[in-house]
MINU-340056 format. One record per residue: z, y, x of N, C-alpha, C in turn; residue in one letter. Coordinates in pm, whole numbers. Atoms other than C-alpha are relative to their C-alpha. Layout:
NODE     nw     nv     nu    caw    cav    cau     cw     cv     cu code
NODE      Z      Y      X      Z      Y      X      Z      Y      X    A
...
//
This chain:
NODE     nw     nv     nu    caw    cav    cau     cw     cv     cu code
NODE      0   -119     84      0      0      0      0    125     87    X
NODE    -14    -77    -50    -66    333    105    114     68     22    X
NODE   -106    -64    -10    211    551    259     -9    146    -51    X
NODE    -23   -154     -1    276    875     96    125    113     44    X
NODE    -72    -95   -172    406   1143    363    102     75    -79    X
NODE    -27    -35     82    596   1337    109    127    -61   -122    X
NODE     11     56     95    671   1177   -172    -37   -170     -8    X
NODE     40    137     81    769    834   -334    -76    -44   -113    X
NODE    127      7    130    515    672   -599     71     58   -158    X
NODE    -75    -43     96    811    748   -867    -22    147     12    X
NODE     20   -145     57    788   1115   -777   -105     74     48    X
NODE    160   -106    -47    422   1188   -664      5    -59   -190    X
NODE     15    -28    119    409   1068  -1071     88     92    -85    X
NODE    -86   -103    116    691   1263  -1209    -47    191     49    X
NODE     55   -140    -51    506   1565   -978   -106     45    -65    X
NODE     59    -16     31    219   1526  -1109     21     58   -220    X
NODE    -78    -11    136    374   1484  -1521     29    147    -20    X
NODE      6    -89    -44    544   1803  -1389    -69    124     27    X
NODE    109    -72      8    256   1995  -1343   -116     16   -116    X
NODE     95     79    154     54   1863  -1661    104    106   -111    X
NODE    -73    -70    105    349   2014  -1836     15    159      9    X
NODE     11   -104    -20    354   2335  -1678   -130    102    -54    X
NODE    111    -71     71    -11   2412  -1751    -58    -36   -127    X
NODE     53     52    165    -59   2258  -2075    135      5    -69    X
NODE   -140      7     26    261   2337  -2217     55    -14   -205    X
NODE     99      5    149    111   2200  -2563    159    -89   -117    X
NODE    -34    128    -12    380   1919  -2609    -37    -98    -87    X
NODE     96    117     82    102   1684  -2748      3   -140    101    X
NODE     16    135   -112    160   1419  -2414    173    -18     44    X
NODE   -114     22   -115    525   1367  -2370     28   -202     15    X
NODE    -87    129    -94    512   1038  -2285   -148      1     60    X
NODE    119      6    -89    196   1125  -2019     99    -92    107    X
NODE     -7    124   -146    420    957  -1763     69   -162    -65    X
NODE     12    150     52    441    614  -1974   -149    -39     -5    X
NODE    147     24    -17     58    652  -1999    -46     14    151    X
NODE     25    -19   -102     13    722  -1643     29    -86    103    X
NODE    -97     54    -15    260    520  -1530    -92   -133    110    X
NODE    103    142    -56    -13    171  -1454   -127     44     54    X
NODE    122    -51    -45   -280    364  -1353      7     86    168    X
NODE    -13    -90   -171   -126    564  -1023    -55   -129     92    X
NODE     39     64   -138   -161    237   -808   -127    -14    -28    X
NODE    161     30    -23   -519    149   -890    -43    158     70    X
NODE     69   -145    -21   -610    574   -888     31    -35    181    X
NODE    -55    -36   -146   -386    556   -501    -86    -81    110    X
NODE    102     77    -72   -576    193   -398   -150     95      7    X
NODE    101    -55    -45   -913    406   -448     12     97    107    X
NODE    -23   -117    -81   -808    715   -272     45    -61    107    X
NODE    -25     20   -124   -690    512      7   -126    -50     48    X
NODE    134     33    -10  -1047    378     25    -59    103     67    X
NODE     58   -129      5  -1183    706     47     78     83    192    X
NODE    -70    -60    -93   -887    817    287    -24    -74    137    X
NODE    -14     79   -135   -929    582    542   -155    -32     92    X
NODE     95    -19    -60  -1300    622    609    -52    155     21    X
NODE    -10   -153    -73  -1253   1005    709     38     16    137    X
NODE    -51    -21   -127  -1241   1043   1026    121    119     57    X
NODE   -116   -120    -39  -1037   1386   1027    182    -79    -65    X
NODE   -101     20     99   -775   1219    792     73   -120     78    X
NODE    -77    210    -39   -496    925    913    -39    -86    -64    X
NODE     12     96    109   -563    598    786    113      3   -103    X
NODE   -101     33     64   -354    500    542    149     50    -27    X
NODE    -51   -123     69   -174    805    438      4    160    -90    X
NODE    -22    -95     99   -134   1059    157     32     72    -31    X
NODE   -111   -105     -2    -41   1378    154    -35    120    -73    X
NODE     38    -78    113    -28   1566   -171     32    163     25    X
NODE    -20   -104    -26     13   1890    -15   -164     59    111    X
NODE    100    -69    -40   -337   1858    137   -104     -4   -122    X
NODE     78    -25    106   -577   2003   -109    -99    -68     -4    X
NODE    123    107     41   -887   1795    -52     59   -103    -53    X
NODE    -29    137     40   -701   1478    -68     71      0   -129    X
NODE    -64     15     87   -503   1575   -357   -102     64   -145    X
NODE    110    -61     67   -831   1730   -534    -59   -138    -36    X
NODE    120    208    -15  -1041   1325   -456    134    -55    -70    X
NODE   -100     95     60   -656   1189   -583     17     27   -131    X
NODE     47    -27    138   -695   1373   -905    -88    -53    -49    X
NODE    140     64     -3  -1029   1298   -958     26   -140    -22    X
NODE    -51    162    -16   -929    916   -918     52    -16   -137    X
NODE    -84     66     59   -638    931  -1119    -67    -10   -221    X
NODE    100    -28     92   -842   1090  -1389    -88   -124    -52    X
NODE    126     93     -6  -1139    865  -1375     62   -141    -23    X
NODE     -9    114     55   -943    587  -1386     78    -48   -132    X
NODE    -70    -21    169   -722    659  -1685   -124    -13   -114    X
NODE    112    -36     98  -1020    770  -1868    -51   -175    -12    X
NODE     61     78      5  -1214    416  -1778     88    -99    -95    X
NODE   -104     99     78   -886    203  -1905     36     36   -113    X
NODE    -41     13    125   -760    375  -2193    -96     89   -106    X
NODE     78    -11     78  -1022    585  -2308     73    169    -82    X
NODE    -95    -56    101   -733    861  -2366   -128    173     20    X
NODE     47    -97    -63   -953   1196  -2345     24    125     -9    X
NODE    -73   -100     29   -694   1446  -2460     79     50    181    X
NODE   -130     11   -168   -445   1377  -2087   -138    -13    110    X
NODE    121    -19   -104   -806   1325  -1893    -53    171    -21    X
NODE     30   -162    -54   -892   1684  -1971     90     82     23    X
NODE    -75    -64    -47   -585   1765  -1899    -13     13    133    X
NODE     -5     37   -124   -587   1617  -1555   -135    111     72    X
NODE     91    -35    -43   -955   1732  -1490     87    215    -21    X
NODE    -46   -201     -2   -819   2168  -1593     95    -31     92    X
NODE   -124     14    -92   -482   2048  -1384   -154      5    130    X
NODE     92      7   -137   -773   2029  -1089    -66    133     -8    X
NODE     67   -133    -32  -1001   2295  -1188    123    122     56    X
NODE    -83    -63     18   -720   2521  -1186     75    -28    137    X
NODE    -42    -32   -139   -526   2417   -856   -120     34     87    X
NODE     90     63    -89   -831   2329   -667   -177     85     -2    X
NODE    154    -47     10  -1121   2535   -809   -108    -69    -41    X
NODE    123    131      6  -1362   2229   -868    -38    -23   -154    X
NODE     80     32    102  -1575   2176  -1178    -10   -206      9    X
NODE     26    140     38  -1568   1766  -1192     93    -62   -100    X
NODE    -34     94    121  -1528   1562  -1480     48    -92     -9    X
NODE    -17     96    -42  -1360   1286  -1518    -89   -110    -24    X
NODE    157     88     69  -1686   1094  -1711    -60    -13    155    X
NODE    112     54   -135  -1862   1125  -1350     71    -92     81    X
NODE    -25    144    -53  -1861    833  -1154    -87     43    159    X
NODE     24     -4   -118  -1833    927   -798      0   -118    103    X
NODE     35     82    -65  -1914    681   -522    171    -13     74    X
NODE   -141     62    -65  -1603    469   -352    -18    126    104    X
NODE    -25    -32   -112  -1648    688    -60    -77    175     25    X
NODE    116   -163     26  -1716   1085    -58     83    111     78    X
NODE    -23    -53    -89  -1576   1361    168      2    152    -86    X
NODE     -8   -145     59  -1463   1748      0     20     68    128    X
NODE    -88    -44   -115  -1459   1977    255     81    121    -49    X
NODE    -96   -107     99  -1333   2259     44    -59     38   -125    X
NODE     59     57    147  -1325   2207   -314    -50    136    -90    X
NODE    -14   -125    118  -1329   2602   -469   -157     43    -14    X
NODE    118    -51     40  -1653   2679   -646    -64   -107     22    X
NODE     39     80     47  -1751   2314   -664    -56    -46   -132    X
NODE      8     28    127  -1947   2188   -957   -103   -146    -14    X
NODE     84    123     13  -2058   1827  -1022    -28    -27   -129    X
NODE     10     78    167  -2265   1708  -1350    -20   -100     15    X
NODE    -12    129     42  -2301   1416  -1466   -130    -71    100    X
NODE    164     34    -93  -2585   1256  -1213     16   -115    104    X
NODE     -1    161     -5  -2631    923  -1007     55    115    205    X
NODE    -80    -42   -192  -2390    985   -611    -60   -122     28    X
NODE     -1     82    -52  -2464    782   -378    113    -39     97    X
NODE   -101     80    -75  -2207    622   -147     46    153    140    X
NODE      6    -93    -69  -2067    867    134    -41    130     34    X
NODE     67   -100     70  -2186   1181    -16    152     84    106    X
NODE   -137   -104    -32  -2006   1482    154    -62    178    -50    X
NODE     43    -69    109  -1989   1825    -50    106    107    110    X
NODE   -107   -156    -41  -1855   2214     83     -8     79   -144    X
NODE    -30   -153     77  -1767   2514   -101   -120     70    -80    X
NODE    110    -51     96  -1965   2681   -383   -161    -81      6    X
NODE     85     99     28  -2187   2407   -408    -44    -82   -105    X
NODE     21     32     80  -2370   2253   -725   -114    -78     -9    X
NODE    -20     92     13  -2438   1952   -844    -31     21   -157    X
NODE    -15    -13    148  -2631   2002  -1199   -139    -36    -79    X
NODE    103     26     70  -2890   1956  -1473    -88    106    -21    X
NODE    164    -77     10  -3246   2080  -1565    -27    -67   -123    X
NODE     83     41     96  -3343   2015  -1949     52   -124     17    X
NODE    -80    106     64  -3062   1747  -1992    -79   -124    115    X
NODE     56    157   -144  -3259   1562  -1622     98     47     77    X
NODE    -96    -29   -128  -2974   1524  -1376    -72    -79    121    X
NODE      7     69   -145  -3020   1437   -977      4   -129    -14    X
NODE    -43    116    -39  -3016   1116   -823     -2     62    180    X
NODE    -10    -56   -170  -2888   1131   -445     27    -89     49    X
NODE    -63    100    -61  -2857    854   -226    109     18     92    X
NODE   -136     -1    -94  -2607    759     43     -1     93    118    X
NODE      2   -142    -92  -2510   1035    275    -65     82    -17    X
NODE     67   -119     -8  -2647   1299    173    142    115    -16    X
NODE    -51    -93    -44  -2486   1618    287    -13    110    -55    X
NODE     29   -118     27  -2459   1929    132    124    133     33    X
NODE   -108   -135    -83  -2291   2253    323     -8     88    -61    X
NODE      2    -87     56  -2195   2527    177   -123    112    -78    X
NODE     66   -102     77  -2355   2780    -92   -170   -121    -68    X
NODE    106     75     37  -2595   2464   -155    -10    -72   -133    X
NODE     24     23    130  -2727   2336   -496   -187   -141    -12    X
NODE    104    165     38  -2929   1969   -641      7     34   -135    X
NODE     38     32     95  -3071   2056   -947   -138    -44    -68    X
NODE    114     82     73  -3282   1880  -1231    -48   -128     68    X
NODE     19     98    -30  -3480   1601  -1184     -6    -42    233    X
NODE     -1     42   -141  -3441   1534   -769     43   -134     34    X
NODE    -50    111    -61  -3444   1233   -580     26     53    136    X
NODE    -30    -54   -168  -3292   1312   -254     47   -133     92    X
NODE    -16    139   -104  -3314   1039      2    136    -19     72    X
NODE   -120     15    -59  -3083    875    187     50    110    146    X
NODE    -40    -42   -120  -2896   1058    467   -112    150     -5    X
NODE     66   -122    -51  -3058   1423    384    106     78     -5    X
NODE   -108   -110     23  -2891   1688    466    -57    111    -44    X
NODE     41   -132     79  -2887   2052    309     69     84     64    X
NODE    -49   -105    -58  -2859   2330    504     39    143    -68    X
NODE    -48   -110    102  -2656   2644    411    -83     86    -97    X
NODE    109   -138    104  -2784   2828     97   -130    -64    -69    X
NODE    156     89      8  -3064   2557     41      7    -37   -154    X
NODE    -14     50    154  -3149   2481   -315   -111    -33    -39    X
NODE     78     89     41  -3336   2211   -431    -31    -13   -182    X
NODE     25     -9    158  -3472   2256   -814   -107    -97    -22    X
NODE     63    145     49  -3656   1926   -979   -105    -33    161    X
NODE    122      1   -125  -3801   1884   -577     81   -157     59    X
NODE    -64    134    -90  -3746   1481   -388    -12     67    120    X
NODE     32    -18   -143  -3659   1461    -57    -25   -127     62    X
NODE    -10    121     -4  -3773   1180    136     73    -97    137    X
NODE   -119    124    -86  -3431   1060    325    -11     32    145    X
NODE    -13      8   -163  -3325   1109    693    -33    144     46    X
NODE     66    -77    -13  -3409   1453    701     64    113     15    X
NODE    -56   -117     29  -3262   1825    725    -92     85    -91    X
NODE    128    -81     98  -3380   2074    446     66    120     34    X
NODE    -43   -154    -49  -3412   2432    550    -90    101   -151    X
NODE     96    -50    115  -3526   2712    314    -96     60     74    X
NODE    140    -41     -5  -3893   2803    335    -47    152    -12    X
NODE     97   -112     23  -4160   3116    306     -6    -16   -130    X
NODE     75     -4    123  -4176   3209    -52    118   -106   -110    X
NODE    -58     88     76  -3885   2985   -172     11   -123    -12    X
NODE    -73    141    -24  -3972   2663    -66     59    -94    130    X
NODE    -84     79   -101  -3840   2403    100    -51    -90    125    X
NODE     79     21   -131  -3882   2296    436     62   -145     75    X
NODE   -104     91     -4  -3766   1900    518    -65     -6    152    X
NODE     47     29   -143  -3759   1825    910     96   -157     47    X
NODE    -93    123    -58  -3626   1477   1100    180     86     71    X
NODE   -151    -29    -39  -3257   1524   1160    -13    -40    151    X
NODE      9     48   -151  -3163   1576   1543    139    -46     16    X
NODE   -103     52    -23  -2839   1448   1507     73    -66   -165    X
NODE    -69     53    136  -2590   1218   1266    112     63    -46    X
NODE   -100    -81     33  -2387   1437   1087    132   -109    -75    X
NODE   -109     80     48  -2241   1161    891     98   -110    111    X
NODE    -99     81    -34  -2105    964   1176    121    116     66    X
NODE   -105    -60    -55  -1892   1283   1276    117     13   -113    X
NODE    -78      2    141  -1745   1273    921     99   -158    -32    X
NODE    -11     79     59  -1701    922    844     50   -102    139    X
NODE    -46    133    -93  -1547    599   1001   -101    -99    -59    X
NODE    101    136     53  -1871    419    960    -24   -143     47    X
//
């Protein structure tokens, strides 16, 4: 089981409860920590998944005082509540409990890949659209639809700050997106850096280096 640095599993849930009550102060969930309750260890097993193929991050520790990890541990706990009970009153709680510390637009309906990398979550926005595996995401970055067509993005793909995947796009494996770059219903085809162009478009070149193995414990 993962170690959390902080906090025992009894009161990273009564912290979290705690906080649920503070900003929703509705009292339509008081027994959120009887509903919550079976769902922290599965949400914690993912997030240790996640945690332990970061290279900046220790293995196999948790520490709800760092904002990415406690942004991806939301997210989790969310996502997996939602999948088991279906409750979607305490899942949008959880998901505003995130927007709201964390800045981040994600849902708990999206179905992020076991393995994904925030580097700073504020002005994040993910829709509903197909991740691929090791996906890593910065700051004011989006993640959205075109005429009800969302993205598809394979594994590693990279996107750095002020960057945006909308409408229909296939974006290959391992592309990256350079600052400010924005991709509207355009494929990319994988392995590639995308710069912006003359006139607005886009410019894909062979990557001169692996960005994902400086990220990831691949």
């Amino acid at each position: 089981m993962m170690k959390l640095v902080h906090l025992s599993h009894a009161e990273l849930l009564q912290y979290v409860v705690r906080q649920l009550d503070l900003f929703f102060p509705d009292g339509l969930d008081a027994d959120a920590h009887e509903v919550l309750r079976p769902h922290m260890d599965p949400a914690l097993l993912r997030l240790g998944h996640c945690i332990d193929a970061v290279r900046m991050w220790r293995p196999g520790e948790f520490d709800h005082l760092h904002s990415s990890q406690y942004t991806i541990f939301l997210y989790y706990l969310a996502n997996t509540v939602w999948k088991a009970t279906g409750d979607r009153r305490l899942c949008a709680k959880l998901f505003g409990l995130n927007k709201a510390l964390n800045g981040i637009d994600l849902f708990y309906e999206i179905e992020l890949p076991p393995v994904f990398f925030i580097g700073h979550s504020v002005g994040i926005v993910f829709a509903k659209a197909t991740y691929g595996n090791y996906l890593v995401i910065y700051q004011n970055s989006t993640v959205g639809k075109n005429h009800g067509v969302g993205p598809v993005l394979g594994d590693g793909v990279v996107m750095y700050p002020g960057t945006a995947i909308i409408g229909g796009c296939h974006v290959g494996d391992a592309t990256v997106l350079s600052q400010g770059v924005s991709l509207i219903s355009t494929d990319t085809p994988g392995h590639c850096t995308v710069y912006a162009g003359e006139g607005g478009a886009v410019v894909c070149k062979p990557s001169k280096r692996d960005v994902l193995a400086d990220i990831f414990r691949l």
